[in-house]
C-alpha positions in Angstrom: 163.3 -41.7 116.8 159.4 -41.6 116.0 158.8 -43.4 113.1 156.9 -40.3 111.4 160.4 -38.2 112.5 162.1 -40.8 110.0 159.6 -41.0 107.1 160.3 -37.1 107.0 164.1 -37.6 107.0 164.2 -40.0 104.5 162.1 -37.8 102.4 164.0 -34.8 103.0 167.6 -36.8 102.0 165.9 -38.1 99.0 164.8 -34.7 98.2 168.1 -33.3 98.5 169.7 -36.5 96.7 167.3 -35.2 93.5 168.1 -31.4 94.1 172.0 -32.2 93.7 171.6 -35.0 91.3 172.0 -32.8 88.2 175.1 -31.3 88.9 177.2 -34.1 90.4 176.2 -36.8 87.4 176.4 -34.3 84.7 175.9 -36.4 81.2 176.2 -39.7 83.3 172.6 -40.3 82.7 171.2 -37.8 80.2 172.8 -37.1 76.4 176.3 -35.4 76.4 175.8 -31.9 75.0 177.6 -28.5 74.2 179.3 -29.3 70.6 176.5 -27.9 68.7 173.0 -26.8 68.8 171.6 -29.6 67.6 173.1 -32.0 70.9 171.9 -29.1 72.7 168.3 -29.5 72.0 168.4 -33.2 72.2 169.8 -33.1 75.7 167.0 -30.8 76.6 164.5 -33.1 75.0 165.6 -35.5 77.1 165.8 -33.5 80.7 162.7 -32.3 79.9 161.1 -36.5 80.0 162.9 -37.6 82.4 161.8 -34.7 84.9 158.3 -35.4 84.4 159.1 -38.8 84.4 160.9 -38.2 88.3 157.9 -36.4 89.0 155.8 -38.8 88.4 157.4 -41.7 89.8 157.7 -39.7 93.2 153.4 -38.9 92.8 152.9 -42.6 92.5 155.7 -44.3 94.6 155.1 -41.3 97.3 151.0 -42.0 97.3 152.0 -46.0 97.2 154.0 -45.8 100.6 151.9 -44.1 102.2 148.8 -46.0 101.5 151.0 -49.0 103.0 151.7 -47.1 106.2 148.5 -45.2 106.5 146.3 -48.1 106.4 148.3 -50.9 106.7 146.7 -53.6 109.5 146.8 -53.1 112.5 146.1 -55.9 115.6 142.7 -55.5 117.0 141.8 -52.9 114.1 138.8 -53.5 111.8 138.9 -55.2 109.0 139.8 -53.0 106.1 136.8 -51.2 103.9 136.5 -53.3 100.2 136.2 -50.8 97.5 135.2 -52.2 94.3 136.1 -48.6 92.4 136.6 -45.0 92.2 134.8 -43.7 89.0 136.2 -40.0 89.9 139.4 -41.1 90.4 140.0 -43.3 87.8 138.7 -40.4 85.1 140.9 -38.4 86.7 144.7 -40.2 86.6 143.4 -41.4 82.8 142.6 -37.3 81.8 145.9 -36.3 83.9 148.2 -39.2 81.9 146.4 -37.6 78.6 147.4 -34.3 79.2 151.0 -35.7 80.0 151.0 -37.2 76.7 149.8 -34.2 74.9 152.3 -31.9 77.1 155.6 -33.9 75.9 154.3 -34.4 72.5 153.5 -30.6 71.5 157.3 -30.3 73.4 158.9 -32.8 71.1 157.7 -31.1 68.1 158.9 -27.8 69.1 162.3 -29.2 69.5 162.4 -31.2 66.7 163.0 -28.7 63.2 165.6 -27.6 65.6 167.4 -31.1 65.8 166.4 -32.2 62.5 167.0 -29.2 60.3 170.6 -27.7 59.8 170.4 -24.3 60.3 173.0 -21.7 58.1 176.7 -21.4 58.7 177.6 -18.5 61.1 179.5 -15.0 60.3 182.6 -16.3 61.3 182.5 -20.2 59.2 183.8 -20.9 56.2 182.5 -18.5 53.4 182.1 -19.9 49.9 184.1 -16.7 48.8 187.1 -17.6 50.5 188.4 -20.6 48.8 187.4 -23.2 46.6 187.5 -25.9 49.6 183.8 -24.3 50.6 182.3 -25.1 47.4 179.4 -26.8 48.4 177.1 -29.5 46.0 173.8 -28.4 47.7 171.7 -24.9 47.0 173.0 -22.4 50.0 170.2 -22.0 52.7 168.1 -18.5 53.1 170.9 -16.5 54.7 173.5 -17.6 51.9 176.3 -19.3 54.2 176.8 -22.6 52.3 176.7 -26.0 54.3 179.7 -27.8 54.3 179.3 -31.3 53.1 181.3 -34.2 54.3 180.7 -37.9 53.1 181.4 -40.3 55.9 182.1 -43.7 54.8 182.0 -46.9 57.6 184.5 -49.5 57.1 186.1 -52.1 59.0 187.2 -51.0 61.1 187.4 -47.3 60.3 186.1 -44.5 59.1 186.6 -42.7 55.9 185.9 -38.4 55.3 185.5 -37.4 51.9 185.6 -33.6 52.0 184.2 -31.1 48.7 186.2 -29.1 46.1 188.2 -29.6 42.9 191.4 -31.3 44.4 191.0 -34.9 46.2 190.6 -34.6 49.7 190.1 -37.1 52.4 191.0 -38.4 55.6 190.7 -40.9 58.1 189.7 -41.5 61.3 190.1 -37.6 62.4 187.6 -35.1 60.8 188.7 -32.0 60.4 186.2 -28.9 60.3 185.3 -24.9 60.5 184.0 -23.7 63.3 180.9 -22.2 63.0 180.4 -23.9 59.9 177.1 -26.2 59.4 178.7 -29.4 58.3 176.3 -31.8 56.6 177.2 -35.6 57.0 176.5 -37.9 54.3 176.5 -40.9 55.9 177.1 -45.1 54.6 179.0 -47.5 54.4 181.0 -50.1 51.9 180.4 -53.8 53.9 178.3 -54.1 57.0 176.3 -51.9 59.5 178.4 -49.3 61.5 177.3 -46.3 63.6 178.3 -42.9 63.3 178.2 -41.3 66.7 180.4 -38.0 68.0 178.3 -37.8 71.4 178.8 -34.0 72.2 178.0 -33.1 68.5 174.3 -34.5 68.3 172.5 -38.2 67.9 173.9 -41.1 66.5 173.1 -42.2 62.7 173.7 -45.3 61.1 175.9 -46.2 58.6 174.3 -48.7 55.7 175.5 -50.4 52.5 173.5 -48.9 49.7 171.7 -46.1 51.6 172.8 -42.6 52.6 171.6 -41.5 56.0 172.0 -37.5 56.7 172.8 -35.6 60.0 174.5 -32.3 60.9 176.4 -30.1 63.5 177.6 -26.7 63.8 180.5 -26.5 66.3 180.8 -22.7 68.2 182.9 -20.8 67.1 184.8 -20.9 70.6 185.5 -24.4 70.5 188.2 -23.5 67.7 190.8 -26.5 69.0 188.3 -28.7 70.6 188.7 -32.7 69.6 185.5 -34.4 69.6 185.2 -38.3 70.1 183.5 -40.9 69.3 182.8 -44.7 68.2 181.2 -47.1 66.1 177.9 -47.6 68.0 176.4 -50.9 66.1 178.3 -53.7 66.1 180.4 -54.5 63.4 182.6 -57.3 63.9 185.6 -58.3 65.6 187.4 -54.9 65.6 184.2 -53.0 66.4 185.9 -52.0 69.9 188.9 -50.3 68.6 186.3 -48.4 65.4 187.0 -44.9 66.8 186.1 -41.7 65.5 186.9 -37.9 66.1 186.2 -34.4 64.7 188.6 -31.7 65.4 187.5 -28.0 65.3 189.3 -25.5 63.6 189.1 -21.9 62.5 188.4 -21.6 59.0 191.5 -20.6 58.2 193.0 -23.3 60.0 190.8 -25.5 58.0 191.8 -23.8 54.3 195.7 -24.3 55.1 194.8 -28.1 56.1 193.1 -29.0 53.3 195.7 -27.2 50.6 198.3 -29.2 52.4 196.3 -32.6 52.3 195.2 -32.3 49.3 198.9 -31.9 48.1 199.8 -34.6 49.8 197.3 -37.0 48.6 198.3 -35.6 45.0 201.6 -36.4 45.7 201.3 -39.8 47.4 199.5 -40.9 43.9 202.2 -39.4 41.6 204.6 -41.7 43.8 202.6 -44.9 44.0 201.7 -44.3 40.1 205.5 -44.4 39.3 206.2 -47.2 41.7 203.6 -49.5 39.6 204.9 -48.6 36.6 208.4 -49.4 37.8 207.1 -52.5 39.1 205.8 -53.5 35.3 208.8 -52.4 34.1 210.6 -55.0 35.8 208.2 -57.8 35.5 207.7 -57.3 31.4 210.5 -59.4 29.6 
């Protein structure tokens, strides 16, 4: 096969390898996305800078090879020309990685308020009219669909959900929330550094002693069932491995009946322990 014959085969597969790449390694080596809008953007974000980026590389890496086969030595040949510069050229790939720069910068901040700023709840989330459970600590946004706020403690090795409203309500490990509902995270945590990270719901956010980091997500409201998962993503200690986290979407309705019932049973559970102690002193008091 004639050497040029297999430069243009190799091109073509490598072509086709790109072309196909995208669909077979879905999330393998871009962000995870479809939770929320906000995991959304970021994942486009990121497709959007690694394209150019695989653009780029095959300009360079393409012009590279070919110098080396175009005028690479050959026996008898003369002696290769010795060019000290290319003013033309050189003003030219330095304007052209400029305008790169500007290109993904003026991209990035498009994308960002979208990332960074919650947006309102949806029609169908969880209305601050329909239960107490939806009161929310925070002034409601433009459209008047409250956030819900969530306070997410770190701890070894687990996570902690403090949820709003009158009643006590918490969890662990599992979050439960409205669909198409903007929940607001309130992130920390009570001893070292953790990691709060849901991968389909948006970017990771650190958990810190002392400080409170914020993040959100808004779940569709078809994802009603869904369980989202996630880990610790700093290192934390010994147990850091088995530090998992998820968030389970349900309808708001769903959501209004869980809480009620946890919050009962947290109620409950303290009644209980409170009599156990005092039984407990009881005894011990001569």
């Amino acid at each position: 096969m004639p050497r040029r014959l297999t430069y243009a085969f190799l091109a073509a597969a490598l072509l086709v390898l790109l072309a196909t790449a995208p669909a077979a390694l879905a999330d393998t080596f871009t962000p995870e996305s479809g939770g929320s809008p906000n995991a959304d953007d970021i994942d486009t974000l990121y497709k959007i800078t690694l394209y150019v980026a695989i653009v780029i590389f095959l300009i360079v890496e393409g012009t590279l090879i070919w110098s080396l086969v175009r005028y690479r030595h050959r026996r008898g040949g003369p002696d290769a020309a010795q060019i000290r510069g290319n003013t033309p050229l050189e003003l030219g790939w330095t304007v052209a990685a400029a305008l790169i720069l500007v290109v993904l910068t003026v991209v990035t901040f498009i994308y960002l308020p979208g990332i960074n700023d919650p947006p309102e709840s949806g029609p169908d989330g969880l209305q601050a009219s329909q239960a107490r459970f939806a009161s929310i600590d925070q002034p409601a946004p433009p459209g008047g669909r409250p956030y819900l706020r969530i306070k997410v403690n770190g701890q070894q090795y687990l996570w902690r959900f403090d949820y709003p409203g009158q009643q006590k309500l918490f969890s662990y490990h599992t979050m439960v929330v409205p669909v198409d509902t903007t929940v607001v995270l309130e992130i920390t945590a009570s001893d070292v550094i953790h990691s709060w990270w849901i991968p389909k719901l948006g970017g990771k956010a650190d958990a810190v002693p002392g400080h409170v980091n914020k993040t959100w997500f808004k779940i569709p409201a078809d994802q009603a069932g869904t369980l989202f998962t996630g880990q610790c993503a700093e290192l934390c200690g010994a147990g850091h491995a088995d530090m998992r986290a998820a968030v389970k979407a349900v309808t708001p309705e769903q959501y209004q009946s869980w809480a009620e019932r946890q919050a009962s049973d947290i109620e409950e559970s303290g009644k209980l322990l409170a009599e156990q102690r005092k039984s407990r002193e009881g005894e011990e008091s001569p």
